[in-house]
N, C-alpha and C positions, 0 to 999 in steps of 0.2 A: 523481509528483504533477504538478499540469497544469503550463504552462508558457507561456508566449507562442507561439500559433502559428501559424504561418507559412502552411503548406498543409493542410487538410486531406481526407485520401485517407479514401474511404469504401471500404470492401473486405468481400465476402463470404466467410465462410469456406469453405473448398473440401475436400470428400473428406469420406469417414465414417471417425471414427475405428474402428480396429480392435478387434472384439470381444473384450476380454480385461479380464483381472480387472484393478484396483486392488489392488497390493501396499502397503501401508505404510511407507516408509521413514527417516522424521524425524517426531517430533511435540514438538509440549511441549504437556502436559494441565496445567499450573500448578494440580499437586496437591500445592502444598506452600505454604510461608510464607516472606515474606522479600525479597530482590532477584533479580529472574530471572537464573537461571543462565548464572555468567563461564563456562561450558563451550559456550554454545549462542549467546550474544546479548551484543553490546555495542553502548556508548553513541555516539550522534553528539553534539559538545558543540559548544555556543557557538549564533552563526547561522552556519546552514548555505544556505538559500537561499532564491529567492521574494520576497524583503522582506520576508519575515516577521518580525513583533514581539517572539518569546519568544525567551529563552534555552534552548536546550536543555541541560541538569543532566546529569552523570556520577553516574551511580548514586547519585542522593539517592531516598529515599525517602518524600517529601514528593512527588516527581513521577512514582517508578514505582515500582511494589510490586504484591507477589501476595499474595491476602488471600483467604480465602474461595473459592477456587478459579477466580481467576478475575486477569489481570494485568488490572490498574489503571496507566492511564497518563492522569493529570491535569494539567490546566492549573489554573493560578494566577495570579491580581493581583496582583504583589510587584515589589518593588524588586529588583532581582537582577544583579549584575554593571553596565552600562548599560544592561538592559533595564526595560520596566514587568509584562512577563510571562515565566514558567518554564513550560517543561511537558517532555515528552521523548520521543524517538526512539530505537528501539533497531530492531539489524541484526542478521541472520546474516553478513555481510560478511567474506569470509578466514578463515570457519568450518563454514561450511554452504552449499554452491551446489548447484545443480542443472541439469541438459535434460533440459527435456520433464518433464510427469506432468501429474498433478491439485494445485493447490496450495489450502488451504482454512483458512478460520477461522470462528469461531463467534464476531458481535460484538454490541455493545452499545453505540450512539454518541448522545452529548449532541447538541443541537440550540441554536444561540446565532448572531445576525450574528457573524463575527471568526471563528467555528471550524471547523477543516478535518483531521478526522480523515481517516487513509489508511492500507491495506493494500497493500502494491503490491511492489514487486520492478525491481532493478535488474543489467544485464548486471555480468558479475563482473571485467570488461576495464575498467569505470568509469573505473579509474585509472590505465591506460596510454592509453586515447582518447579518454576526455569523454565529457562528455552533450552529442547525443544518438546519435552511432556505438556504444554502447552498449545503445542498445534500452531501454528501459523499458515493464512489462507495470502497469498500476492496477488493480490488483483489487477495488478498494474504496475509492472519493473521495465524502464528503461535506461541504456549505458550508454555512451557516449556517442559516437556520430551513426549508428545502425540506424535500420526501417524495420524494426525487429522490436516485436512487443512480447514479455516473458509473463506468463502465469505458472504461480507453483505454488504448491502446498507442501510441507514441512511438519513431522511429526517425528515423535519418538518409538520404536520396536525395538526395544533393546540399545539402541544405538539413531542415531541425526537418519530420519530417512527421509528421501521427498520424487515428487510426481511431479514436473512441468511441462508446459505446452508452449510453443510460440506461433506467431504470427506474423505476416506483413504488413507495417504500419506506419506512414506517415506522421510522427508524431506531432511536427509542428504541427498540424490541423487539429480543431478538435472533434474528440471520439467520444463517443459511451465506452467504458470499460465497465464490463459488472462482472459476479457471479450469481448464480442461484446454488440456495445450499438447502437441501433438505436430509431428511433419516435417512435416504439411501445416499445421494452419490453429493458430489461439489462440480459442478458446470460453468467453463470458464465464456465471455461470450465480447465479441470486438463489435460495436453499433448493431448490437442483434443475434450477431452470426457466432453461433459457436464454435471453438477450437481444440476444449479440452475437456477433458472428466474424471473425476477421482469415485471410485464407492467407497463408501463408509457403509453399506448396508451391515449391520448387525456387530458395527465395530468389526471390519473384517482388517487384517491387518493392521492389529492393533491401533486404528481410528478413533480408541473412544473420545480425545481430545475435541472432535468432529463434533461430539454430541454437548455441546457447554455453552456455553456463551462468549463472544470476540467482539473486542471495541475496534473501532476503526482508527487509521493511521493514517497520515501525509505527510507527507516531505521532500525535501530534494539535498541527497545527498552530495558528496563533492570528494572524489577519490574515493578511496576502500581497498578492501581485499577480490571484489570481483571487478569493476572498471578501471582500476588502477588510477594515477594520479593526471591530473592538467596537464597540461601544455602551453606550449606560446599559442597555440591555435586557440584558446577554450578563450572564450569570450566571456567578461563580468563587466557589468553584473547580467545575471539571466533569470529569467522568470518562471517559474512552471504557474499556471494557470489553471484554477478551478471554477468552471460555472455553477454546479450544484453537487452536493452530495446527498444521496436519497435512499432510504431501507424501509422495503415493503416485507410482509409477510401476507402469507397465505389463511 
């Protein structure tokens, strides 16, 4: 997710990827009922970061639930722990990593000042060298009442640097938001159509973070330091909506 920053390096992406199939290799189609699966995905609990307002919940399901075929992850106006709001995040984190492929989801996000739903992905080294020598890939950041979809990548040179693109995007509807990431560049893309690109060929701009392995990320934040806090307008509880999450390699 975004972050305070420092430099920002605008970078094309460089090379064609190689023509070759998308194999399949991880998904979760949340065709079923209930807490998404302790096999694939667990919770980030408490505040985690950004200044953000909500408490993140451990598998309550008042905050994250699959229902209908589709994971539900909402935010709420409650009293909860010290916080005035709940909502939740959940990882593949120490479960599911990856280099390189296509990473993809099929979503559905509420629109309020104060909320900041994201798909994104973080290097799996997180926790032997911080953010941001770890590299962080956004596949999917939206803020408050905009038609504005944000992709960025976040890495370290010496100092927090990062590359984003944005787009025009109806959020309440649902979109594909993916990327495709190989040894050359990171390709950002909105139901197909591309918007953005970073190179990494050859670790070029100290990239190497690029070349590792990143678990995947969801959530729906609620205030921070980039959307700033609620209003009487922001309507709870609200839902961000996932139909699948899916990672191919070549």
């Amino acid at each position: 997710m975004k972050k305070f920053l420092i430099i920002i390096v605008m970078l094309t992406a460089c090379g064609r990827p190689a023509e070759k199939k998308w194999n399949l290799v991880w998904s979760d189609e949340f065709n079923f009922s209930g807490l998404p699966d302790s096999a694939s995905w667990r919770n980030e609990v408490g505040f985690i970061r950004n200044n953000e307002l909500q408490y993140y919940t451990s598998r309550r399901p008042e905050n994250c639930i699959v229902h209908n075929g589709n994971l539900l992850i909402i935010g709420r106006k409650e009293s909860y722990d010290s916080a005035g709001y709940t909502s939740a995040s959940i990882t593949t984190d120490g479960m599911h990593s990856w280099t390189y492929g296509k990473v993809e989801a099929r979503i559905r996000l509420p629109k309020g000042q104060g909320l900041w739903p994201a798909f994104w992905m973080l290097g799996q080294d997180i926790h032997k060298v911080g953010w941001p020598r770890c590299g962080e890939i956004d596949i999917m950041e939206h803020i408050n009442n905009e038609n504005t979809l944000y992709g960025t990548a976040h890495w370290d040179n010496g100092s927090h640097v990062s590359s984003g693109g944005t787009a025009p995007c109806d959020v309440t509807r649902f979109h594909d938001y993916s990327v495709e990431w190989d040894r050359d560049s990171i390709r950002w893309f909105l139901d197909g159509s591309r918007y953005h690109g970073v190179c990494i060929r050859d670790s070029v701009n100290s990239t190497a973070e690029f070349h590792m392995p990143f678990y995947v990320i969801l959530n729906m934040a609620i205030g921070g330091d980039w959307p700033k806090n609620p209003d009487e307008t922001t309507l709870f509880p609200d839902t961000m909506m996932v139909d699948y999450v899916r990672v191919y390699q070549r």
